[in-house]
FIKOLZA-1660 file (N, C-alpha, C; in steps of 0.1 Angstrom, whole numbers, plus 5000, padded with zeros to 4 digits):
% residues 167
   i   px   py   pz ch aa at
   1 2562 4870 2444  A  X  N
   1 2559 4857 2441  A  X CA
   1 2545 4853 2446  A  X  C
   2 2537 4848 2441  A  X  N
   2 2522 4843 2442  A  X CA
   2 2524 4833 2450  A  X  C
   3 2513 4831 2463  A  X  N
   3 2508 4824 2469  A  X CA
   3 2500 4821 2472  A  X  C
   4 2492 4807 2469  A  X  N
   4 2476 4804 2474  A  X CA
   4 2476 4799 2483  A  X  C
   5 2467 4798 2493  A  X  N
   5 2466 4795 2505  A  X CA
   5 2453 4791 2505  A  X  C
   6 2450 4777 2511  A  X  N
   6 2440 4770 2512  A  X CA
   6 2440 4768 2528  A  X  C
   7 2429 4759 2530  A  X  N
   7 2426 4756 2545  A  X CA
   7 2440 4746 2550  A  X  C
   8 2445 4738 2542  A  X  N
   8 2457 4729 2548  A  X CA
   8 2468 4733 2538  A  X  C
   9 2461 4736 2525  A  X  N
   9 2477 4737 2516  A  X CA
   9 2483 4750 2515  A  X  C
  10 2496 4749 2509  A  X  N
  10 2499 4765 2506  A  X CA
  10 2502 4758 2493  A  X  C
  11 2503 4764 2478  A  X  N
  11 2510 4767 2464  A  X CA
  11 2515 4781 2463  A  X  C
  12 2529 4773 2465  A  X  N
  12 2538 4783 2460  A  X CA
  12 2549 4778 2448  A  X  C
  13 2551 4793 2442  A  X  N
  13 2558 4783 2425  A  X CA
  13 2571 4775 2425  A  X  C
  14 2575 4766 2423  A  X  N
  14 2586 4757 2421  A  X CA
  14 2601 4770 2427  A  X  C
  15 2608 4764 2438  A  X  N
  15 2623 4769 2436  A  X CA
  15 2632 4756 2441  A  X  C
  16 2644 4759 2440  A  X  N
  16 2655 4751 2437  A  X CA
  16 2655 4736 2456  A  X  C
  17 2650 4746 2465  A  X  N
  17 2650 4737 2474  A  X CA
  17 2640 4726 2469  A  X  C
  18 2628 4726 2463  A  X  N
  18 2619 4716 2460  A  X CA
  18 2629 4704 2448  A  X  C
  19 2637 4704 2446  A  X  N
  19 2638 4694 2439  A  X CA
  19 2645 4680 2442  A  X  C
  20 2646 4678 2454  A  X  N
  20 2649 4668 2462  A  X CA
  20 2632 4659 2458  A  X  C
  21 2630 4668 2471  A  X  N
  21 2616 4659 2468  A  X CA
  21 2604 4658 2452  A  X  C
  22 2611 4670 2445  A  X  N
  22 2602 4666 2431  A  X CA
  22 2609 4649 2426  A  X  C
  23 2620 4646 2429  A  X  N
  23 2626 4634 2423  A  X CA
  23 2624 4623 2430  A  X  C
  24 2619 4630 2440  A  X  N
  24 2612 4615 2454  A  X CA
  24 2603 4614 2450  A  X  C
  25 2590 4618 2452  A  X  N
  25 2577 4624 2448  A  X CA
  25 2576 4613 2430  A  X  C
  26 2581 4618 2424  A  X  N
  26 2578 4617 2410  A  X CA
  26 2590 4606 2404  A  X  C
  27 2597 4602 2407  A  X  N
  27 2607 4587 2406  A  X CA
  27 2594 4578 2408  A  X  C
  28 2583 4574 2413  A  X  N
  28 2574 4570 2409  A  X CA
  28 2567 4562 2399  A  X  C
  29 2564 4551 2393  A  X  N
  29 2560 4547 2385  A  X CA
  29 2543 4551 2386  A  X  C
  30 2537 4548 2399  A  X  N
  30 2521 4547 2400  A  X CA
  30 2519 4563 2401  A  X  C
  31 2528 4571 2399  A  X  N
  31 2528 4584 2399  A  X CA
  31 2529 4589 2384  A  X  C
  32 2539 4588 2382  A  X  N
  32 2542 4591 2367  A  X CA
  32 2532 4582 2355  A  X  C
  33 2533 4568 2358  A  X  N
  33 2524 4571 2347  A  X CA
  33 2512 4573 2341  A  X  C
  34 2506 4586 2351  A  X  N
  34 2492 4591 2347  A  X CA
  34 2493 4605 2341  A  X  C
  35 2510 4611 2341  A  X  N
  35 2514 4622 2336  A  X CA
  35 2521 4620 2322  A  X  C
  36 2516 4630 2316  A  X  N
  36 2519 4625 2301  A  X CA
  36 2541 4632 2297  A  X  C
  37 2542 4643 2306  A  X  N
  37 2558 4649 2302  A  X CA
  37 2565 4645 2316  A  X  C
  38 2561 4635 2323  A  X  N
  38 2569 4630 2331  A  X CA
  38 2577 4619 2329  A  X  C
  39 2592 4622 2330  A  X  N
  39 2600 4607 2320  A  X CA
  39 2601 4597 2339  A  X  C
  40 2606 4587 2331  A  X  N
  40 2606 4578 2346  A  X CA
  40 2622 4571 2342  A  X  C
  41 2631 4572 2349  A  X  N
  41 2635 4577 2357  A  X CA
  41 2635 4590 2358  A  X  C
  42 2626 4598 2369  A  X  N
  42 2631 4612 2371  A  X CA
  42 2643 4616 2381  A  X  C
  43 2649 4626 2370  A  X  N
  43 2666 4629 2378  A  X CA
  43 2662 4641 2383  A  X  C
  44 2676 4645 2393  A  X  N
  44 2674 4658 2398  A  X CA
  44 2675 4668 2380  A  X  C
  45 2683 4666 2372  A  X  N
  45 2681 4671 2360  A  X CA
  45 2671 4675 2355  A  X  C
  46 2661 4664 2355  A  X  N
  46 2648 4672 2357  A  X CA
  46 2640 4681 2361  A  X  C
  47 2642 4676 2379  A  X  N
  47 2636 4688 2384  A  X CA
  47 2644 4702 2383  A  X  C
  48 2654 4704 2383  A  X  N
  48 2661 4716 2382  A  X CA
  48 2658 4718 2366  A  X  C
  49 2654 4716 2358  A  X  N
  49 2651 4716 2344  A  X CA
  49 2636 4727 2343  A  X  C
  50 2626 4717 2354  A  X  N
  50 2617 4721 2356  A  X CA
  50 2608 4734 2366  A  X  C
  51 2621 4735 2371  A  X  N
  51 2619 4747 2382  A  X CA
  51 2625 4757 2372  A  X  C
  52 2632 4756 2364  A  X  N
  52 2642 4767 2361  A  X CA
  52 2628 4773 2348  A  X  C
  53 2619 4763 2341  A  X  N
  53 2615 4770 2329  A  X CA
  53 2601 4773 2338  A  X  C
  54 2596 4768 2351  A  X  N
  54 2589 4773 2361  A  X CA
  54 2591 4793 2362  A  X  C
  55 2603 4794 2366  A  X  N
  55 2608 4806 2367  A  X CA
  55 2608 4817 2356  A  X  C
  56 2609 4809 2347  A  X  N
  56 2609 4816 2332  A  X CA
  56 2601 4823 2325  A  X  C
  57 2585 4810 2331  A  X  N
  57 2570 4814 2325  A  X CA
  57 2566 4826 2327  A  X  C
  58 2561 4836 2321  A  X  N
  58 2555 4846 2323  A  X CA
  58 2542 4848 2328  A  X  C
  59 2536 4836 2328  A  X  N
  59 2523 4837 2333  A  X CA
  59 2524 4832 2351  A  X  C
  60 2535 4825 2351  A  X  N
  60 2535 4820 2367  A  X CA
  60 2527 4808 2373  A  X  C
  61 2523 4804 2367  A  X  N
  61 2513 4793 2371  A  X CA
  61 2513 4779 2373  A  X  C
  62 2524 4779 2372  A  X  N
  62 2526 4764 2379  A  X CA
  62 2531 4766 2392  A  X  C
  63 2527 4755 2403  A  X  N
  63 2524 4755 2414  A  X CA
  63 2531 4743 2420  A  X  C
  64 2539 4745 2434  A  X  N
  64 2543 4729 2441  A  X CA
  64 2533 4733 2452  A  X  C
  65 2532 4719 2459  A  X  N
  65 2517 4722 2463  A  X CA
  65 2525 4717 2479  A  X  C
  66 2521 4721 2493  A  X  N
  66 2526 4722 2504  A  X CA
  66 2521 4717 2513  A  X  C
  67 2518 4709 2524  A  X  N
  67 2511 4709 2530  A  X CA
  67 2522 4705 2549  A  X  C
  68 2524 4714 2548  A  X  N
  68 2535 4715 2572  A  X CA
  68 2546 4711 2565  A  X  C
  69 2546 4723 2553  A  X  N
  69 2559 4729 2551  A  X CA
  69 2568 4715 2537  A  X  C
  70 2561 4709 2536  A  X  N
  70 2568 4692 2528  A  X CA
  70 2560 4696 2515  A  X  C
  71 2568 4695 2503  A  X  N
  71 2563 4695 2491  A  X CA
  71 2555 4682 2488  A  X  C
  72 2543 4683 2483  A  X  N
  72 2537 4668 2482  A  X CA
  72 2531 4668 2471  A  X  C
  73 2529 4676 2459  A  X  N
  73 2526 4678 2445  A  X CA
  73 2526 4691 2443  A  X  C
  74 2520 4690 2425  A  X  N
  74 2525 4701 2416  A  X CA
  74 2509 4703 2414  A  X  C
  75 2507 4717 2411  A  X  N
  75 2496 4720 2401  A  X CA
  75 2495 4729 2389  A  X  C
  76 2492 4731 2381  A  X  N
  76 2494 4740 2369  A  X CA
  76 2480 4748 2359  A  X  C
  77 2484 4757 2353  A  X  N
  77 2477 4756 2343  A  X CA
  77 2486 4765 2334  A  X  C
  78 2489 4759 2323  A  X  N
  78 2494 4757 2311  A  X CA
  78 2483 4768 2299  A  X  C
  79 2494 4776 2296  A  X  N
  79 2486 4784 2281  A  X CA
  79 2487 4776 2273  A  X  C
  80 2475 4775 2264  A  X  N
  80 2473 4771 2252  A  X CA
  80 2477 4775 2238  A  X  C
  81 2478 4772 2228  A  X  N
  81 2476 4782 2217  A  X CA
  81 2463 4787 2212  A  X  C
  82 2451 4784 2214  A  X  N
  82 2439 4787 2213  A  X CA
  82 2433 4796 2225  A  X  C
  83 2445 4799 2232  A  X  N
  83 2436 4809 2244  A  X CA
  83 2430 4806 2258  A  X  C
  84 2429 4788 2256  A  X  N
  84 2429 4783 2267  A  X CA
  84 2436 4776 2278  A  X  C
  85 2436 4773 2290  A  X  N
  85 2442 4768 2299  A  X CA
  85 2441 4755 2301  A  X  C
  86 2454 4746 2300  A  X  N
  86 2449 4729 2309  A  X CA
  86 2456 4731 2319  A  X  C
  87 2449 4727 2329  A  X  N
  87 2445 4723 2341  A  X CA
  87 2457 4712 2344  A  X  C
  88 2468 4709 2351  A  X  N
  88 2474 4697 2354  A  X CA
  88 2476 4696 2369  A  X  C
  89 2478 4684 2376  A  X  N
  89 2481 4686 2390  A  X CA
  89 2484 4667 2388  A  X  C
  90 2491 4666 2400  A  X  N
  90 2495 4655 2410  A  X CA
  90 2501 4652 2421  A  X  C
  91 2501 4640 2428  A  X  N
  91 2505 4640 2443  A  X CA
  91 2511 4630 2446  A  X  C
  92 2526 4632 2453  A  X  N
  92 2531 4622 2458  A  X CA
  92 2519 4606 2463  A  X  C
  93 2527 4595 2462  A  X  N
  93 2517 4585 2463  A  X CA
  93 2512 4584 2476  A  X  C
  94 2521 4587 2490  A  X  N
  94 2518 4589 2501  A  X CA
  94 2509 4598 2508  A  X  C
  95 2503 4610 2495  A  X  N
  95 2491 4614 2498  A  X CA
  95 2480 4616 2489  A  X  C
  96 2476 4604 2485  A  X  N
  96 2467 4599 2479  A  X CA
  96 2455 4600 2489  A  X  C
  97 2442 4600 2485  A  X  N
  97 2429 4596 2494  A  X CA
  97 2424 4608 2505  A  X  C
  98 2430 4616 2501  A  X  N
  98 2428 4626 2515  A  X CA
  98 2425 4645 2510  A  X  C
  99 2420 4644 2496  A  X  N
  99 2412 4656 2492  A  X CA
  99 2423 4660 2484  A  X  C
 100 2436 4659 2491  A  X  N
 100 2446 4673 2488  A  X CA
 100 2449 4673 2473  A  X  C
 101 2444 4672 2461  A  X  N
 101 2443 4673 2446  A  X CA
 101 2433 4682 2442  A  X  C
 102 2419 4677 2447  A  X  N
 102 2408 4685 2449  A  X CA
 102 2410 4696 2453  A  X  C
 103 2414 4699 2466  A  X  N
 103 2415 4711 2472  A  X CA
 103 2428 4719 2466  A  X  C
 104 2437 4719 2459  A  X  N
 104 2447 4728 2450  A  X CA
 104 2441 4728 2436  A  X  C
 105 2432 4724 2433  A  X  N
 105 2433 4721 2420  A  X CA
 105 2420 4733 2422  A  X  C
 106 2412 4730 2431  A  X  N
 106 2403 4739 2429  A  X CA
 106 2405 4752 2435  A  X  C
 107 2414 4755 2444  A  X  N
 107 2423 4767 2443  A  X CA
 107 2427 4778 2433  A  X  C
 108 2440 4765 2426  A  X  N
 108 2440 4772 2414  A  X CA
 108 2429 4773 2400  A  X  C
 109 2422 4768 2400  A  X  N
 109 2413 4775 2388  A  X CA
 109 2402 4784 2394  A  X  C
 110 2401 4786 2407  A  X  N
 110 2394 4799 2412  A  X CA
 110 2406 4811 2412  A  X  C
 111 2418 4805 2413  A  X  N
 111 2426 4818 2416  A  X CA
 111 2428 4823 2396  A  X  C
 112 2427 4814 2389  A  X  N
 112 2423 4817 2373  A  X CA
 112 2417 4821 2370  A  X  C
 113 2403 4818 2376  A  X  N
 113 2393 4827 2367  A  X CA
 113 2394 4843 2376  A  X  C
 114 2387 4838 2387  A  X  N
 114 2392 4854 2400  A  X CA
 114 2402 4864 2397  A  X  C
 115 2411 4861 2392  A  X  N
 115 2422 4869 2393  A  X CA
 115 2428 4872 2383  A  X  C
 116 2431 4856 2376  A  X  N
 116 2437 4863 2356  A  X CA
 116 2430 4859 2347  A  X  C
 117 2414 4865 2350  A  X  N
 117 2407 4863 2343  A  X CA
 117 2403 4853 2332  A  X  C
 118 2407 4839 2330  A  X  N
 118 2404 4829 2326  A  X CA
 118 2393 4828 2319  A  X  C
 119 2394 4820 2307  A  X  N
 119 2376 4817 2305  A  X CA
 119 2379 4802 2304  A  X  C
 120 2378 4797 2291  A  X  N
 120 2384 4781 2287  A  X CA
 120 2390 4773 2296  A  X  C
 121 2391 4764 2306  A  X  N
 121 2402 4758 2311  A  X CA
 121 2396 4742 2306  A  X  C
 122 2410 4736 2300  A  X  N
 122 2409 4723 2301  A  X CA
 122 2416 4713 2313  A  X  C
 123 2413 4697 2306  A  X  N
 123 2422 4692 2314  A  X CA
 123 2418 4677 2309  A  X  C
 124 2430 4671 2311  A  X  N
 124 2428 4657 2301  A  X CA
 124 2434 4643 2313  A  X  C
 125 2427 4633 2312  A  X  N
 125 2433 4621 2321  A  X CA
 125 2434 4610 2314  A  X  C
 126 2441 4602 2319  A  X  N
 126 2447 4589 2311  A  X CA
 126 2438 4581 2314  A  X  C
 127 2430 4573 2304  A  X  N
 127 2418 4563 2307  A  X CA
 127 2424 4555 2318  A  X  C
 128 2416 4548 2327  A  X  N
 128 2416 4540 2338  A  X CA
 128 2420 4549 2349  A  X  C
 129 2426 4562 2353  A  X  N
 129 2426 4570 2363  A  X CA
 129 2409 4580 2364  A  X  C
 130 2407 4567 2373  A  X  N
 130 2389 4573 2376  A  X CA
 130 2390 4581 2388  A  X  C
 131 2404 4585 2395  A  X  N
 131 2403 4595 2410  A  X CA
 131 2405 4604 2400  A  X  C
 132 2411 4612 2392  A  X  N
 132 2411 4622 2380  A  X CA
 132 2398 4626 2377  A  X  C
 133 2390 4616 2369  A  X  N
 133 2377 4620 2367  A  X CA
 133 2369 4623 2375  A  X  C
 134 2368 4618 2387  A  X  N
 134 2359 4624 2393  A  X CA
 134 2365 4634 2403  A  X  C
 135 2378 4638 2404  A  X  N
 135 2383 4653 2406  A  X CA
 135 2376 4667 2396  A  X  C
 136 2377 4660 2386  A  X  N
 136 2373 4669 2374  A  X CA
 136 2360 4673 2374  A  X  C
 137 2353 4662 2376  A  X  N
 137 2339 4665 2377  A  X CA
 137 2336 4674 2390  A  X  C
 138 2340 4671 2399  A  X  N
 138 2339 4679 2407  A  X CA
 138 2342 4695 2411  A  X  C
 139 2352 4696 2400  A  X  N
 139 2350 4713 2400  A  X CA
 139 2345 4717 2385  A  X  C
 140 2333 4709 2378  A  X  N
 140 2330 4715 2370  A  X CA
 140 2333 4707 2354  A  X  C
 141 2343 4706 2351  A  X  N
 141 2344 4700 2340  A  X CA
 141 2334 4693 2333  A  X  C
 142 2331 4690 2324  A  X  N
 142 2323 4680 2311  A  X CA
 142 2333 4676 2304  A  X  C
 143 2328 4662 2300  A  X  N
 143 2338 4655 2286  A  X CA
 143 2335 4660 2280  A  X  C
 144 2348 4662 2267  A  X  N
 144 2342 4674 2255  A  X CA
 144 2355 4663 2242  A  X  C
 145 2353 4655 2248  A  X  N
 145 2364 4644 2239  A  X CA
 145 2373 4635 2241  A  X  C
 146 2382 4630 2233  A  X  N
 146 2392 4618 2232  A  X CA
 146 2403 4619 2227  A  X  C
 147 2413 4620 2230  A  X  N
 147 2424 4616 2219  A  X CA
 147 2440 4608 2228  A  X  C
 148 2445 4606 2219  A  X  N
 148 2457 4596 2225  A  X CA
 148 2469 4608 2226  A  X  C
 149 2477 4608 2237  A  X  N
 149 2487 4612 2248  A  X CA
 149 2496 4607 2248  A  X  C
 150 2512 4613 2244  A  X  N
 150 2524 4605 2244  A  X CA
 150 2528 4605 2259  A  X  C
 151 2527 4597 2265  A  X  N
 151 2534 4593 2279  A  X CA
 151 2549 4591 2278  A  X  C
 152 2557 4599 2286  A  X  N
 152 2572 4597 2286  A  X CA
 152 2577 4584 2293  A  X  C
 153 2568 4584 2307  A  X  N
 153 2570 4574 2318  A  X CA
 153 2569 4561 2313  A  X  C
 154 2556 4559 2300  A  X  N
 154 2553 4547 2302  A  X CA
 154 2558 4546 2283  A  X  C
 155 2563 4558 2274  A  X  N
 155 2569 4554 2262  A  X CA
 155 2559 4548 2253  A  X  C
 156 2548 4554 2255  A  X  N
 156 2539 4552 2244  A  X CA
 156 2524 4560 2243  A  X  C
 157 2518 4559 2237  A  X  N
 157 2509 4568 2236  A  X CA
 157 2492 4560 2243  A  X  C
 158 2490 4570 2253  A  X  N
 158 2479 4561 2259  A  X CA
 158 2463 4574 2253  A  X  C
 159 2454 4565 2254  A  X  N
 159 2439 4570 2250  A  X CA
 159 2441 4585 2266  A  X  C
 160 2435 4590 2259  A  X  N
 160 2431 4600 2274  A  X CA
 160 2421 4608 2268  A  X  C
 161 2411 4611 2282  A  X  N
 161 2396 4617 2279  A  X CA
 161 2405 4634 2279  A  X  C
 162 2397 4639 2275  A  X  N
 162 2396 4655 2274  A  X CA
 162 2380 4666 2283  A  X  C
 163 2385 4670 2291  A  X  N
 163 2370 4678 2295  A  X CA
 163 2370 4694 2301  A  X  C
 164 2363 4699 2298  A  X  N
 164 2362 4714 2294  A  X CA
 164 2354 4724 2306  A  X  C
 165 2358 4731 2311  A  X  N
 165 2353 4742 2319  A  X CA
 165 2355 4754 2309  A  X  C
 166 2343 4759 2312  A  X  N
 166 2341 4773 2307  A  X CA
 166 2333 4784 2314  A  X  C
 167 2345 4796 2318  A  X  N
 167 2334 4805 2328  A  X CA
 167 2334 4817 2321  A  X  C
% end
């Protein structure tokens, strides 16, 4: 099983103990609704839903993200049908403000390109989440577009930017 290791975090892939806290964590409104396949109320059904097709992927790449041993978000990157990767991540609301998105996020798309050779990665955010955008920009991304995102949490389809890494 794959593990990244950063200076404070560890990602390691979703198992069955994490889903206490994926339903604390992400039961969340100011959490969920900047995630477009996150329903609100989240049940343990879900997370066990979510760990299990975690286990499934072939590629491995989704990530719970760690920091003294406490699950505190997820990170991912998702195949495309065109070959490319999006980019997804989030963080309990309790650690908000303190890098730790940044620092997994740019993790995993060094451990993408480095390692499973990556080229394309995307990654999309829901307009008015400006800590997103300037996460994005910061490891690189450019806008490369627009389009509207069906939100589970919030049951409707919100505008979301689109922006593009390519190595």
């Amino acid at each position: 099983m794959t593990e990244i290791q950063t200076k404070r975090l560890i990602l390691r892939h979703p198992v069955e103990v994490d889903a206490p806290s994926l339903v604390a964590r992400l039961n969340d409104f100011e959490v969920s609704k900047w995630l477009a396949q996150v329903p609100l109320p989240y049940t343990h059904t879900d997370a066990d839903e979510w760990i299990q097709l975690c286990k499934t992927d072939m590629l491995k790449l989704n990530f719970s993200i760690h920091l003294d041993g406490n699950l505190i978000g997820g990170v991912g990157l998702t195949a495309q049908p065109d070959g490319s990767h999006e980019l997804g991540y989030w963080l309990g609301r309790d650690y908000w403000g303190f890098g730790f998105a940044t620092e997994a996020a740019t993790a995993l798309v060094d451990y993408g390109i480095t390692e499973r050779k990556l080229g394309t990665i995307i990654a999309t955010y829901f307009v008015g989440n400006d800590t997103s955008a300037r996460i994005l920009s910061k490891l690189g991304f450019k806008t490369s577009g627009s389009k509207k995102i069906f939100s589970k949490s919030r049951d409707e389809e919100v505008e979301a930017i689109v922006m593009t890494l390519n190595r």
